[in-house]
C-alpha positions in Angstrom: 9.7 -8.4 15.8 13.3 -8.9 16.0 15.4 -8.4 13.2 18.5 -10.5 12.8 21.8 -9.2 11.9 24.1 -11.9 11.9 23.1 -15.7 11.4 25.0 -18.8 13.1 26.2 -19.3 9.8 27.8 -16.0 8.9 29.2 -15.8 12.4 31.1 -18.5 11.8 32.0 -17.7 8.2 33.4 -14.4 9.7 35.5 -15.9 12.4 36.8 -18.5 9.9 37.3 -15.9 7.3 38.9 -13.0 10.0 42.6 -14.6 10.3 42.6 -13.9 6.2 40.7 -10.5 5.9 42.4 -8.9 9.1 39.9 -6.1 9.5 40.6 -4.0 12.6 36.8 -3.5 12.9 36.2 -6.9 12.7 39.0 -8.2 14.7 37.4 -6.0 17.0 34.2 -7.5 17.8 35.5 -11.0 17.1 35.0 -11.7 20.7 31.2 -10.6 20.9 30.7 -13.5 18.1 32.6 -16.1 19.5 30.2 -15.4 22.5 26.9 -15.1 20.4 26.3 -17.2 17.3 22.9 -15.0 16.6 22.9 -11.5 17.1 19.8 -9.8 16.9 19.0 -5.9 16.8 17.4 -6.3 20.1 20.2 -8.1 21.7 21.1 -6.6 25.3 24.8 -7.8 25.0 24.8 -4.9 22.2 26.0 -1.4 22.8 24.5 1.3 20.0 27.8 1.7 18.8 28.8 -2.1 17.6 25.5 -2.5 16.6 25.8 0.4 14.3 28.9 -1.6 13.0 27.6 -4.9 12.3 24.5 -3.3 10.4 26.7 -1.2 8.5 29.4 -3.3 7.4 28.0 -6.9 7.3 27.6 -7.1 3.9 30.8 -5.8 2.9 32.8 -8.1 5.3 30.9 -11.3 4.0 31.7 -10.3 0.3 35.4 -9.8 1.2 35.4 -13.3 3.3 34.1 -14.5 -0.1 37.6 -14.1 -2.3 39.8 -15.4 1.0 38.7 -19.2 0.0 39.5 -21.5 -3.0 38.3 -24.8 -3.6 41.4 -27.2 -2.8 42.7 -28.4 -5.8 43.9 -31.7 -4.7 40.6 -32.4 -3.4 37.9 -30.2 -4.3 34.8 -32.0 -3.7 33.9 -35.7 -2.5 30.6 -37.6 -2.6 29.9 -39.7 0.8 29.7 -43.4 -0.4 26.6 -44.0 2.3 22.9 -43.1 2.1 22.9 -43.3 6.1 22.7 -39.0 6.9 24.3 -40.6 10.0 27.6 -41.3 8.2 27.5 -37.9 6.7 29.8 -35.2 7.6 29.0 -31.8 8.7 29.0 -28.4 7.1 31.3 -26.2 8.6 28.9 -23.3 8.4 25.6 -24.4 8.5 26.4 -27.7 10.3 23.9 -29.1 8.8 25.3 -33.1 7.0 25.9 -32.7 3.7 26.8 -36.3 1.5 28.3 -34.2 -1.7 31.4 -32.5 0.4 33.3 -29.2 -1.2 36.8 -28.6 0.7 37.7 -25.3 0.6 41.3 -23.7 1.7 42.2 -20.6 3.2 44.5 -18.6 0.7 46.6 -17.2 3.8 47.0 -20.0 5.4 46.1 -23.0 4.0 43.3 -23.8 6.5 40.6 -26.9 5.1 37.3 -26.7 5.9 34.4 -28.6 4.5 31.7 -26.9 2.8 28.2 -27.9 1.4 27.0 -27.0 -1.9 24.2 -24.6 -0.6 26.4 -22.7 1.3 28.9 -22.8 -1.4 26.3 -20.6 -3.5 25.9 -18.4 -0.6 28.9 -17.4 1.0 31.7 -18.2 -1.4 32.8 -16.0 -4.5 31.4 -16.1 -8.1 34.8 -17.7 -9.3 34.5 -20.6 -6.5 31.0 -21.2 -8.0 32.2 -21.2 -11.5 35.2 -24.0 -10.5 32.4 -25.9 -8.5 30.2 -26.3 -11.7 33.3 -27.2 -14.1 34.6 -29.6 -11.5 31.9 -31.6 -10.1 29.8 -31.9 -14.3 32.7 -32.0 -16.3 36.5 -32.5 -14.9 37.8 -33.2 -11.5 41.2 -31.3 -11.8 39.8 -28.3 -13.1 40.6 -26.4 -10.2 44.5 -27.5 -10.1 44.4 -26.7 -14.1 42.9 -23.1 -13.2 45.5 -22.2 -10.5 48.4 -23.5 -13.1 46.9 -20.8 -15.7 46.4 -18.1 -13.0 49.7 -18.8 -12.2 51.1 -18.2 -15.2 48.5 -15.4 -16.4 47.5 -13.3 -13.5 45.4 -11.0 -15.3 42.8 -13.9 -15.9 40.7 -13.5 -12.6 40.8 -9.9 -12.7 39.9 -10.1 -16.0 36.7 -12.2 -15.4 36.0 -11.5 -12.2 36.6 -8.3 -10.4 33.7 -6.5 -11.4 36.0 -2.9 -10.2 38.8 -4.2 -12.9 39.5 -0.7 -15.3 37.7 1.7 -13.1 38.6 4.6 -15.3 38.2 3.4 -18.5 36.5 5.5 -21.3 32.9 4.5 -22.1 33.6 4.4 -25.7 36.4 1.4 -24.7 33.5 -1.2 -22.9 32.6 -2.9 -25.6 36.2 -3.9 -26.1 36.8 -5.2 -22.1 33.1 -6.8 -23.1 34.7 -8.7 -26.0 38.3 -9.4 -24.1 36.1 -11.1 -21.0 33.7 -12.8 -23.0 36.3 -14.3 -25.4 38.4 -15.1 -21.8 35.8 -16.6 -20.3 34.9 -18.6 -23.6 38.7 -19.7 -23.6 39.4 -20.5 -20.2 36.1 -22.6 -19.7 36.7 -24.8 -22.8 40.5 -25.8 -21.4 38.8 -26.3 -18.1 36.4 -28.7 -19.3 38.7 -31.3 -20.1 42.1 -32.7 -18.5 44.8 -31.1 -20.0 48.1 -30.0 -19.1 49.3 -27.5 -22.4 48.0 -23.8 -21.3 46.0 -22.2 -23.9 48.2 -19.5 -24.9 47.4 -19.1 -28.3 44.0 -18.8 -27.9 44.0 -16.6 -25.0 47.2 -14.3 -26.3 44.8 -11.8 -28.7 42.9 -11.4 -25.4 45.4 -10.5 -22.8 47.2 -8.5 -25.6 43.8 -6.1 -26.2 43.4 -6.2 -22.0 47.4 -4.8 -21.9 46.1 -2.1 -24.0 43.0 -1.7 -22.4 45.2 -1.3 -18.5 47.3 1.6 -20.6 44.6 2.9 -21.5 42.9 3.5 -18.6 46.1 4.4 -15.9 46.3 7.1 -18.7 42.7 8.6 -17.8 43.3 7.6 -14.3 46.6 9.6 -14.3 44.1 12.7 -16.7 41.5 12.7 -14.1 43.9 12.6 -11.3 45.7 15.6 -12.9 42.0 17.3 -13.4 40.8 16.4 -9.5 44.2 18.1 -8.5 43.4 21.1 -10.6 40.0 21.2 -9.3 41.3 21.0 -6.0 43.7 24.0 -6.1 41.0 26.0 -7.9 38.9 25.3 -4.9 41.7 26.1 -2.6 42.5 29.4 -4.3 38.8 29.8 -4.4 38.2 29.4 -0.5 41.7 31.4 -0.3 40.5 34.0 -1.4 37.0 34.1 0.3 38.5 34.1 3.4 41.2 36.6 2.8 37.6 38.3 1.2 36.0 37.2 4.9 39.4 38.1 6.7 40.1 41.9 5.1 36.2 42.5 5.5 36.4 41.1 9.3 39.6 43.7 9.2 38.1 47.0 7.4 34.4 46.8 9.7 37.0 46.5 12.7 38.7 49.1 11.6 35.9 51.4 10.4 34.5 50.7 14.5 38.0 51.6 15.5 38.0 54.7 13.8 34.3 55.5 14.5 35.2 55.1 18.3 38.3 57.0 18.2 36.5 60.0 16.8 33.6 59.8 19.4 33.8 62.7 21.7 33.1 60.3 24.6 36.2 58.2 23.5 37.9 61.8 23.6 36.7 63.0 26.7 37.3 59.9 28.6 41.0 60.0 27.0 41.3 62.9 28.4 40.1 62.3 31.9 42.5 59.0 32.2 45.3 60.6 30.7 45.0 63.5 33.4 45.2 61.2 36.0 47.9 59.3 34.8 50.4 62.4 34.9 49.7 62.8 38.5 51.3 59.8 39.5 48.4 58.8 41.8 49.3 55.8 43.8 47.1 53.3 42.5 44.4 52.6 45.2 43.8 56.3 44.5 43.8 56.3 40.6 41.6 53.5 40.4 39.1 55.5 42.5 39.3 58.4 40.4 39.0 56.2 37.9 35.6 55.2 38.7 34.2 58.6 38.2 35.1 58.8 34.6 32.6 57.4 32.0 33.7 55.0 29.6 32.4 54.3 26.4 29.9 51.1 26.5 32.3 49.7 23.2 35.8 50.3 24.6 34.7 48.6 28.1 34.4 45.0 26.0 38.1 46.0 25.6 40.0 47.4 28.1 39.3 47.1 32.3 40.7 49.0 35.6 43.0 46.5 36.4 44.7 47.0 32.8 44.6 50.8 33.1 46.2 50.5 36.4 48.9 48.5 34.7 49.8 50.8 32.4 49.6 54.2 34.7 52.4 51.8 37.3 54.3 51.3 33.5 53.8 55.3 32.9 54.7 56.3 36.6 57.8 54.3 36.3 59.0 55.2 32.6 57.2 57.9 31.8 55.9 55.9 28.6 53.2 53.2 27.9 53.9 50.0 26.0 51.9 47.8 28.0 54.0 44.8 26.7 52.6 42.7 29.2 48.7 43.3 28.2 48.6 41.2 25.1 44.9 41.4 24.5 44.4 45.5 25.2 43.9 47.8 21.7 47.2 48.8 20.6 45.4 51.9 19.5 44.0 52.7 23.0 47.5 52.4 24.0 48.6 54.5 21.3 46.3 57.1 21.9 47.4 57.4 25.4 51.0 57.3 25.6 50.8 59.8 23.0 48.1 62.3 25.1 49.7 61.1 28.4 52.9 62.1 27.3 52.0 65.4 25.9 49.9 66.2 29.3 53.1 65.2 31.1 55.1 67.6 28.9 52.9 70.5 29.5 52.8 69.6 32.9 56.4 69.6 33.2 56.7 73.2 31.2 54.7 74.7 33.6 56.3 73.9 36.5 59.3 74.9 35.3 57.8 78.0 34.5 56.2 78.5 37.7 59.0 77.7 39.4 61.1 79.9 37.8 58.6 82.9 38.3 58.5 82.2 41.7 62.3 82.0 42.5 63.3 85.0 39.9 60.6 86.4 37.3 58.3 88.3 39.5 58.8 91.0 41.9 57.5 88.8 45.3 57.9 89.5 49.0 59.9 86.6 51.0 56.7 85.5 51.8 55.0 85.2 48.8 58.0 83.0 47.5 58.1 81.0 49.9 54.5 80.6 50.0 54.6 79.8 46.1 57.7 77.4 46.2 56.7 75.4 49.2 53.0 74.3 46.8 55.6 74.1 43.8 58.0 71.7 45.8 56.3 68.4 45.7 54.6 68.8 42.1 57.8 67.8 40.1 56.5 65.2 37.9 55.6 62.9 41.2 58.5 63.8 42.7 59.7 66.9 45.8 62.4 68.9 45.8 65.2 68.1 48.0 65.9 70.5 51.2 69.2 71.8 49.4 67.6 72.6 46.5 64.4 73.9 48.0 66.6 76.3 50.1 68.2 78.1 46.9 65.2 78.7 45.5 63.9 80.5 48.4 67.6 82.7 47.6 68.0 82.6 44.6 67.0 86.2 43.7 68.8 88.1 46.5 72.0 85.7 45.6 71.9 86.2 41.9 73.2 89.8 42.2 76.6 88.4 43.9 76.7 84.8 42.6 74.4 84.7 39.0 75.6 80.7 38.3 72.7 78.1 38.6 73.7 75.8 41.3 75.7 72.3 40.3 73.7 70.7 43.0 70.5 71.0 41.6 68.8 68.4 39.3 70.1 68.2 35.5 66.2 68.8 33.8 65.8 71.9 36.5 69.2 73.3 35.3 68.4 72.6 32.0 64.6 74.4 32.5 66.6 77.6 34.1 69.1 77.9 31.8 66.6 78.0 28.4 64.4 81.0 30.6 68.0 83.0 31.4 68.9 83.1 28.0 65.3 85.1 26.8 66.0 87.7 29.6 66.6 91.4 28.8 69.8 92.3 29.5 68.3 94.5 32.4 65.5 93.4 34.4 63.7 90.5 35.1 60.6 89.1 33.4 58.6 85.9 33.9 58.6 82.9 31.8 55.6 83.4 29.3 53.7 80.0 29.3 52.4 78.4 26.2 48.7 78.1 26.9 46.0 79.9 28.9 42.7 78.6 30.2 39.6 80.6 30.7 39.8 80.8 34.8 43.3 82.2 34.1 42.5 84.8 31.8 39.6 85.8 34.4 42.6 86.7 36.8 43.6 89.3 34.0 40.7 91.1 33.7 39.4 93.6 36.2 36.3 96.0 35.9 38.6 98.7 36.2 41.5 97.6 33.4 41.0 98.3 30.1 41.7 95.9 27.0 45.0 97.8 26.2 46.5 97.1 29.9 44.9 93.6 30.1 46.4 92.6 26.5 49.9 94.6 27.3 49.8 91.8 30.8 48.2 88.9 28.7 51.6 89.3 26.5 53.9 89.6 29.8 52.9 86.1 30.7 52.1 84.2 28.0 52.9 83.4 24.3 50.8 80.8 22.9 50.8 80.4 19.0 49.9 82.9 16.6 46.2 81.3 15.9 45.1 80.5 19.4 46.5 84.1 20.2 44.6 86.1 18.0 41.1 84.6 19.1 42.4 85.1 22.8 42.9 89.1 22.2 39.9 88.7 19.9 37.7 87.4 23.1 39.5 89.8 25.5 38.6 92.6 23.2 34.9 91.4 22.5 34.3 91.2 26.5 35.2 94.6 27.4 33.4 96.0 24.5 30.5 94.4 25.6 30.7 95.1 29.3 31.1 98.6 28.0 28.0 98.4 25.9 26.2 97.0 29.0 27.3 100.1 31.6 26.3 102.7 28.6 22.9 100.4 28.2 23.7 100.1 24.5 24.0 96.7 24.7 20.5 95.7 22.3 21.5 98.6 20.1 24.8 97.4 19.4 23.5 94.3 18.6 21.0 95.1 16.6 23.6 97.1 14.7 26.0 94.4 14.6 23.1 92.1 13.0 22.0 95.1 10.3 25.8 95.3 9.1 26.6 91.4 9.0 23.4 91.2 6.8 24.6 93.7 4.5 27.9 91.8 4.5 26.5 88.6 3.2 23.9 90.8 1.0 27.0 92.2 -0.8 
């Protein structure tokens, strides 16, 4: 069955109440009731949303349409002189005829309509009801008396009617706004009773004074709890502050502890490695991205970084010979870090052993005109991405045969390869020539020092003709040299399990000891 929201009569109550209550939600759907006096739950003209509306606020918009109306105080009721129903005029809400007529006035705007008693009781406010008794059983003008108090004591309504009035006073304090609206009530009924024109100030004055303290009393615990819901408020705020600087530096340290774990990883390392390499040889970028391919990259830094931003910064390195990767907002800084840093360093070492090379080639070691210009010509186009010009490339191949006439590095040449010769002339004997020592070794180059019929004294006394690499890494290079020609010694005497097994005896009575 049907359930009705809004009857005839409180549609129209409603519309004549709107112009007064000016309720956007209701001004809203003022045209849907002018359409439809009844509006059901099952009406079709309703969308879910309105009809969610009226069922919500119904009640609250016919209480507040309730204090828009007084009874007119010129006129406030009539009785029809007929018995004929005929002769009798109509309710404006119910439109039912009605012989005892109440006219009621808009407070906004004056607007008279004509009410009938029942619907006096249900749609008009508890002070309306209260005038309607008083003026229709005991005084006709009791409604133009009560707006001449109200007038000149406002507080009097509030006082007996606003059941919100003192919202925030202290429970110990209602018996005394019981006594001030009983004794109110008690005074302002008794002057409405009977035609009179003196106000009853004395009688009300003990009352409105106790009210006046009553209103300080309570803006003061308004303005305490106000002060106590701001307090609780800020606690809150500092509260949920800190949780989520809490949430924030916890978000912060796991990201960082995964940063650092990664970092550490040998697979981060190795594929560092492998991308840096490939960014110092200036690929172009078709080709680095292929190379790029056959590198393995962590599962948790390929959420992070792709190709295309790798590609990015090896153009940025190419071209500056640093990474900033300004342009990739969203790429680890640390990742970029971590590579300009290693990238740089490869580039470096790169750099350093070219020069060297270079300058072994044109003047260090003793080489036929062949073999120099066999080396130079693979040197020439491995200068940092770039090749040697013609001019330059031609003194190179002269350089030792010219030196004994002319011994001046060349003006033409480039500033960093003047710079490179000039640091490897100045650690020359003053006779001779010897090659520029290089600052690291690798194990396929130490394999070009050692032959099966060199011994560790000639193969160190060459090691330290070429190369000078820091005091640490040096003596476990010598220490390896020495190890593997005593062993391949050991293995050509077929000593090699006795050795051992000696070896084994005397490190046991080492850690016995």
């Amino acid at each position: 069955m049907a359930t009705t929201i809004l009857t005839p009569a409180e549609n129209r109550f409603l519309q004549l109440s709107q112009p007064a209550l000016q309720l956007t939600e209701l001004t809203r759907v003022m045209p849907l009731l002018r359409d439809h006096p009844t509006i059901k739950d099952s009406s079709d003209f309703l969308s879910r949303s309105t009809r969610q509306l009226l069922l919500d606020q119904r009640v609250n918009w016919l209480v507040q349409g309730s204090d828009v109306w007084k009874l007119l105080a010129r006129l406030p009721y009539a009785i029809n002189a007929s018995d004929r129903r005929a002769d009798w005029h109509h309710c404006a809400l119910c439109h039912k005829p009605v012989r005892y007529e109440y006219h009621v006035v808009l407070r906004t705007d004056g607007h008279e309509i004509l009410v009938g008693s029942e619907c006096v009781k249900k749609f008009m406010s508890d002070e309306m009801q209260y005038l309607m008794t008083i003026t229709t059983e005991d005084n006709f003008h009791a409604v133009a008396q009560y707006d001449d108090l109200t007038a000149q004591y406002p507080q009097v309504p509030e006082i007996l009617w606003d059941q919100k009035a003192l919202p925030h006073l202290p429970q110990q304090h209602r018996r005394r706004q019981h006594w001030v609206k009983n004794g109110t009530k008690t005074t302002v009924t008794g002057y409405l009773k009977h035609r009179q024109q003196i106000l009853p100030e004395t009688q009300l004055s003990p009352y409105l004074a106790e009210y006046t303290q009553l209103q300080a009393v309570d803006r003061q615990m308004a303005e305490r709890q106000q002060v106590q819901q701001q307090h609780a408020v800020q606690q809150q705020a500092q509260l949920a502050e800190k949780e989520a600087a809490a949430a924030w530096q916890a978000a912060d340290q796991a990201q960082l502890t995964a940063e650092q774990q990664l970092r550490a990883s040998t697979s981060y390392q190795t594929y560092l490695q492998a991308v840096a390499a490939l960014m110092v040889q200036h690929l172009p970028l078709p080709q680095f991205k292929q190379r790029l391919r056959g590198s393995t990259m962590p599962p948790a830094l390929g959420q992070l970084v792709n190709s295309y931003q790798l590609g990015v910064m090896a153009t940025e390195f190419a071209r500056a010979g640093q990474i900033t990767a300004t342009r990739l907002q969203i790429v680890p800084r640390y990742l970029v870090a971590d590579l300009n840093r290693l990238s740089r360093q490869l580039a470096a070492q790169r750099q350093r052993d070219w020069d060297d090379d270079v300058f072994n080639a044109a003047l260090g070691f003793e080489l036929t005109a062949d073999q120099r210009r066999q080396r130079l010509t693979q040197l020439r186009d491995c200068w940092e991405g770039r090749q040697l010009s013609d001019a330059c490339y031609a003194t190179l191949l002269r350089l030792r045969e010219s030196w004994q006439q002319s011994p001046v590095i060349p003006a033409t040449w480039p500033e960093k390869l003047r710079q490179a010769f000039q640091v490897r002339l100045a650690e020359q004997p003053a006779t001779g020539w010897v090659p520029a020592k290089k600052n690291h070794v690798t194990p396929s180059q130490l394999r070009q020092l050692i032959t099966p019929q060199a011994d560790f004294a000639t193969v160190a006394a060459q090691y330290h003709r070429l190369y000078a690499l820091p005091a640490a890494t040096e003596a476990v290079t010598l220490s390896a040299l020495h190890r593997y020609y005593l062993v391949k010694a050991d293995q050509r005497a077929g000593r090699a399990k006795a050795t051992a097994k000696l070896v084994t005896e005397l490190l046991k009575e080492t850690v016995d000891d």
